[in-house]
C-alpha positions, -999 to +999 in steps of 0.1 A: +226+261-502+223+225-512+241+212-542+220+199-575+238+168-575+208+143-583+194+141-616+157+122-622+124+118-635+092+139-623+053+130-625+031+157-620+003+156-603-030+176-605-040+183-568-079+184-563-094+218-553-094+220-518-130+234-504-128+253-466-141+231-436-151+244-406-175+217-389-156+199-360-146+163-379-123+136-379-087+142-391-088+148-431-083+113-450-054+112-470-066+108-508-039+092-538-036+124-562-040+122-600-009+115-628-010+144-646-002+150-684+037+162-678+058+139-700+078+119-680+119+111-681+123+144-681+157+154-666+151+176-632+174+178-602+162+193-567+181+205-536+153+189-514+128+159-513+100+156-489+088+122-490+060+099-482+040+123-460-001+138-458+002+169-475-023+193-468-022+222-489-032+244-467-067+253-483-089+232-457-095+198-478-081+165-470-048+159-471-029+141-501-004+113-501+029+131-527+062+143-522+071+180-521+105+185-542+122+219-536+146+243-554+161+271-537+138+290-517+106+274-538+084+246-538+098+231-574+070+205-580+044+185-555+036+146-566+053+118-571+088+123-571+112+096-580+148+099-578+175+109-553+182+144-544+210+158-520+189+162-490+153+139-486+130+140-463+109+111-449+077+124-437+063+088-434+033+089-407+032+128-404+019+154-419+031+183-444+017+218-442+031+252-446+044+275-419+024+286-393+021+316-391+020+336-354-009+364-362+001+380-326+039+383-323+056+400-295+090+384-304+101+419-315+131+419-285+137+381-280+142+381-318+172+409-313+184+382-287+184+352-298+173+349-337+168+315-336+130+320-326+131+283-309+099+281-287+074+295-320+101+274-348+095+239-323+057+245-325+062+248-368+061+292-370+079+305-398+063+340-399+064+361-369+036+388-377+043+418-349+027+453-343-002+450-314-002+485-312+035+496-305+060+491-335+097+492-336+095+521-358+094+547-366+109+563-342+126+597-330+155+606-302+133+610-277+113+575-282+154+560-290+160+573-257+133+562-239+134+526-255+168+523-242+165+538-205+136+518-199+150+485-214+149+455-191+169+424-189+170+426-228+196+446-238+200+462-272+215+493-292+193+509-317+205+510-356+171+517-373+149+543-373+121+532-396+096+503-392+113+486-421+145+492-411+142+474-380+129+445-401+155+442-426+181+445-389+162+415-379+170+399-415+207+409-416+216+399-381+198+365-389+171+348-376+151+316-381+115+322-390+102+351-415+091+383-397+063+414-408+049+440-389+017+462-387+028+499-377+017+506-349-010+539-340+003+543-309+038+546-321+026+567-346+010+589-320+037+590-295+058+600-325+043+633-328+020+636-296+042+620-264+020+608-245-004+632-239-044+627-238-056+651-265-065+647-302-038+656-326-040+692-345-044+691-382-008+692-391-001+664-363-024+643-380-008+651-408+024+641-401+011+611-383-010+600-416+026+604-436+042+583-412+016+556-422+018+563-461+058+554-455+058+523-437+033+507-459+053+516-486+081+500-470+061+470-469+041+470-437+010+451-431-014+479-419-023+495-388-022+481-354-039+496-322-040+485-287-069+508-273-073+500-237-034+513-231-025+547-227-015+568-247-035+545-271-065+549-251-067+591-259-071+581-295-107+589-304-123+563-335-122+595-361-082+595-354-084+558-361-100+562-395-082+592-405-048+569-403-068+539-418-075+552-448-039+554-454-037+515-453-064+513-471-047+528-502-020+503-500-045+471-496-038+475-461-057+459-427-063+475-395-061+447-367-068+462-329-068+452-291-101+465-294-110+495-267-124+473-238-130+434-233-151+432-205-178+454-199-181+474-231-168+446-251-201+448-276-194+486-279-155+477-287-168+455-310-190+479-328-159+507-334-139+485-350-168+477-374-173+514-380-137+525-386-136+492-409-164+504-429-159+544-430-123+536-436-133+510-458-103+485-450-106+449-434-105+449-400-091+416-372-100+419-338-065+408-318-068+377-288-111+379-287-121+371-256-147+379-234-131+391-202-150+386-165-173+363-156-199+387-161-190+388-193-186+356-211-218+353-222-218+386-246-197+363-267-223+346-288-236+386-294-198+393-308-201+365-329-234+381-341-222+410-350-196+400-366-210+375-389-240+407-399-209+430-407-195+402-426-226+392-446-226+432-457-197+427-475-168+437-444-135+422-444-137+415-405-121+386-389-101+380-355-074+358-338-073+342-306-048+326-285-058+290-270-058+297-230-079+310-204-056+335-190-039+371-203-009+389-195+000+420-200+009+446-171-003+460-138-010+493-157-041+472-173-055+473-133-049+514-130-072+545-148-055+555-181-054+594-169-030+587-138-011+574-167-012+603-192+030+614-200+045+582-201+057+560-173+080+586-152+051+605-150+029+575-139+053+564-114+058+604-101+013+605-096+015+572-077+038+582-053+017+611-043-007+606-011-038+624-028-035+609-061-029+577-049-062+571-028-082+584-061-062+557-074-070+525-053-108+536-048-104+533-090-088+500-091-116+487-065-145+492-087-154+482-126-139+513-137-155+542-151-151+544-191-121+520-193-113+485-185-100+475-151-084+440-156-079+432-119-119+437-112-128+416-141-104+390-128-125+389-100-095+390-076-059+393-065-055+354-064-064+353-101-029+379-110+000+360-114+032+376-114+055+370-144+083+391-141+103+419-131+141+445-139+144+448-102+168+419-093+157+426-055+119+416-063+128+387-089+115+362-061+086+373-066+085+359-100+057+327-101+030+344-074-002+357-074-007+393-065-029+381-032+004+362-018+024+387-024+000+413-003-003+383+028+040+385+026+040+423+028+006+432+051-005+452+025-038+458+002-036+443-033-041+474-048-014+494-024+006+460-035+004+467-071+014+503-070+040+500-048+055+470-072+052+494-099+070+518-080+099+498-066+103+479-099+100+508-124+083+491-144+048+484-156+052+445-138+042+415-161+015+402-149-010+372-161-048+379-157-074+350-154-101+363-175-119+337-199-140+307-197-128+276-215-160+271-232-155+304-254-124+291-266-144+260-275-168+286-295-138+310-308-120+280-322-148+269-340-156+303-361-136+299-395-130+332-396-106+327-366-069+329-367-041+322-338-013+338-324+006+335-288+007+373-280+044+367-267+079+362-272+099+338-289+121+317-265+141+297-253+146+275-215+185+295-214+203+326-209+189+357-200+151+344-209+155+323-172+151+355-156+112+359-158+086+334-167+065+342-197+028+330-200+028+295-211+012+306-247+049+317-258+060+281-256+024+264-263-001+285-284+001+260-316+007+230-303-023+232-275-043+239-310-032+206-328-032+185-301-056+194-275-089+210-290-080+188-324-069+156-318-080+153-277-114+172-283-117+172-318-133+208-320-125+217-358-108+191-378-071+186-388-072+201-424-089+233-408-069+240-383-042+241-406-057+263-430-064+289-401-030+288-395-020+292-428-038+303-458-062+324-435-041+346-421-016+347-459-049+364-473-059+382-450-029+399-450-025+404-483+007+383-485+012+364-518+033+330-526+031+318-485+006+301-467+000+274-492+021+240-505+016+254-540+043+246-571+060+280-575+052+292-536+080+300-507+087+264-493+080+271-458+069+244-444+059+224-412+061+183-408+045+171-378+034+140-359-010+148-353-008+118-333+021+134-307+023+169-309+014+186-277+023+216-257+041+214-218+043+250-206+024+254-177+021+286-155+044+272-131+069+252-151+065+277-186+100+274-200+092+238-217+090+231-254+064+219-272+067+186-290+057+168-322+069+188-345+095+172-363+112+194-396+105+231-398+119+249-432+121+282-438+124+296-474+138+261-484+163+256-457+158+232-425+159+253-392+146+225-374+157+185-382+145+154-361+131+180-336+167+193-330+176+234-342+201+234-372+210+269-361+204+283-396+187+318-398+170+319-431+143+342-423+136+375-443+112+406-439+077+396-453+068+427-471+032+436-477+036+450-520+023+486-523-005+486-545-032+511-550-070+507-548 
């Protein structure tokens, strides 16, 4: 911690309320704020100074020219500062917001290791929100088990067995950037289901709703789902608002990869409204998109019906990452019920003659009742293979599915189930699926948010062994500097309150999101006029630039653009309360 060696003066200064933009514009103005009434000379030392930058709040108004002054983990005063103070800052020429904040975390494993969270902390995160679905808790043995035998070039033991246990390992073994989590209704279900495709029995659900009443009252955010994966997929909506109205005692949120993208998107759309409504809990749609071709253009009627739900008084909102592409796994190409008992038993149906020709006449056509991401890609050339466990097939890392067929003779689809068979695993795999003129659209809803749906990395170690989609290295910084500076879609002071404030209330989480006196002092200082992204699908182990300081509950994790090393970060906690 730094010493509170400096002793001098403070003028406080009354920062004009801060009204929401959301037309595109301009970057925000920087305005002189107002002396306020606080008599001056009065004696106050500070552990850090930020000076000279453009603060912007974080509320969505123009920016201000002050100084931040910190104390411990807090944001002591914000104005102008005069004095000298262990450690200051010159933010001349850049701006001062707080932490972004990642709405779609997967850095639940990269975090275990390495903690340092460098490819989010370079692009200005400092909380990592995780849960799409899956959680790290709670668990049993037989999920322990599994977790472990099916672990890939990641390797960790397990010491928790709670959701908020694993967060407050994450805490203790140090990392850089804050960290929360939804819990996740798959876990939930696997907890006390498997993976089998039936609804739960009354006790089950039970159990399953108890489950949910404990890890909000460890501090988790809500519920997540991710309903076009099985065993998520067997979930019927009554399940979803069974478990919901759990949350929704606690002030909870239910945030879901909604059942399909493509060519039942409007329907997906309409389930989350109704479990947000019967359960009566806001709801986030995760990464909207419009998947297929021949669906882009139901986009403007999911921006419809959101906007009716939200004029009837719904909480409902979404996130978005900022490219044209998805990855998850080949599994996302294959009919849910070949995939009913977890992945042995997958693997075991695939490798049987009979099952396996259902299988590829299914993977050639639209797919019957759930969503076949290689059709609405359009084509093998547009799957692009991102990683694998077998060392044997690692070449294969950085092609499309179509060269990998030409190299072997084979089908695309006999392709992908045999590389889900020789790799055991469900295959990385990136899926070309959006138009760039809906992100133009998504970006310019305010009641949008962001996050990269992937890891936190780094260009070293055992990270080099796959390449990630270029959003785990880019996400932010393709925000700020392409579709706001470069194409000026939504202005400078909005974009930052969609990463910041936005997502902090939505989630319920108090004393972050903002540059307010008495607040956590995480906060981002950036260069508008530089900061840009480098990943690419081919090269994606590149670091973003132009952010230039990074703090993290009053400590620096990132200096002149260089990683201090220091692992501040804590588990965000959502406080129980009762409706």
């Amino acid at each position: 911690m730094y010493l509170r060696t400096a002793l001098f003066s403070v003028l406080f200064f009354a920062l004009a309320a801060c009204s929401e933009s959301t037309a595109p514009a301009a970057p925000a103005a920087v305005s002189e704020p107002q002396a306020s009434t606080a008599p001056p000379g009065a004696p106050v030392s500070f552990d850090i100074v930020i000076r000279n930058g453009s603060v912007h709040t974080g509320d969505g108004g123009a920016a201000i020219r002050a100084d931040i002054a910190i104390n411990g983990d807090r944001i002591a005063a914000i104005g102008e500062i005069s004095g000298s103070a262990e450690t200051i800052i010159d933010a001349s020429g850049l701006a001062v917001a707080p932490g972004f904040i990642n709405m779609l975390s997967w850095a639940n494993e990269s975090l275990i290791e390495d903690g340092r969270s460098q490819s989010d902390v370079r692009q200005g995160v400092t909380l990592e929100v995780m849960g799409e679905g899956w959680s790290m808790g709670p668990l049993n043995d037989a999920m322990k088990e599994e977790i472990i035998r099916r672990q890939g070039d990641i390797r960790f033991d397990i010491e928790w067995t709670t959701l908020g246990e694993y967060l407050q390992y994450l805490e203790k073994r140090g990392i850089s950037n804050n960290v929360a989590s939804f819990i996740g209704a798959t876990t939930v279900r696997i907890h006390e289901l498997g993976e089998e495709d039936r609804p739960p029995a009354p006790e089950e659900l039970e159990r399953m709703k108890a489950l949910v009443a404990q890890a909000m009252e460890e501090g988790a955010l809500g519920v997540g789902s991710s309903l076009i994966y099985a065993p998520a997929f067997y979930s019927t909506t009554e399940e979803l608002i069974e478990l919901n109205k759990v949350a929704a005692r606690y002030g909870g949120r239910y945030i879901s990869h909604i059942r399909n993208e493509g060519g039942q998107l409007l329907e997906a759309v309409d389930e989350l409204i109704t479990i947000a409504r019967e359960a009566d809990i806001g709801a986030e749609i995760y990464h909207l998109k419009a998947g297929g071709k021949d669906n882009w253009s139901k986009m403007d009627e999911v921006f419809r019906k959101v906007e009716a739900a939200r004029a009837e008084g719904l909480d409902i909102t979404a996130d978005m990452y900022t490219y044209t592409a998805g990855a998850t796994g080949l599994d996302a190409a294959m009919p849910p019920w070949v995939q009913e008992g977890g992945h042995d038993a997958w693997v075991a149906r695939l490798k049987d003659p009979e099952i396996r020709a259902r299988v590829l006449a299914e993977m050639r056509t639209a797919g019957d009742g759930w969503e076949n991401l290689y059709h609405s890609a359009g084509g093998a050339d547009k799957l692009l293979l991102l990683g694998f466990k077998n060392d044997d097939l690692k070449p294969l890392t950085g092609k499309t599915v179509a060269e990998v067929a030409q190299m072997r003779g084979t089908s695309p689809e006999d392709t992908m189930i045999d590389l889900v068979i020789e790799d055991d695993s469900r295959v990385g795999t990136a899926y070309f699926l959006m138009s760039e003129e809906n992100i133009h659209k998504k970006i310019a809803k305010p009641w949008v948010a962001f996050g990269s749906d992937a890891e936190s990395l780094a260009p070293e170690g055992v990270f080099l062994k796959s390449n990630p989609h270029p959003r785990a290295y880019g996400t932010f910084a393709r925000l700020l500097g392409k579709y706001v500076r470069e194409e000026g879609v939504i202005s400078l002071s909005e974009a930052i309150r969609r990463l910041t404030s936005f997502p902090a209330d939505n989630l319920g989480i108090d004393d972050r999101g903002r540059l307010q006196e008495g607040f956590y002092a995480d906060i981002t200082i950036f260069d508008p006029e530089t900061i840009q992204d480098h990943a690419t699908f081919a090269k994606p182990h590149q670091y973003a630039t132009g952010v230039v300081h990074v703090l993290v509950n009053g400590v620096p994790v990132l200096m002149d653009g260089e990683h201090t090393g220091a692992t501040p970060g804590r588990f965000v906690r959502k406080s129980p309360s009762s409706d």
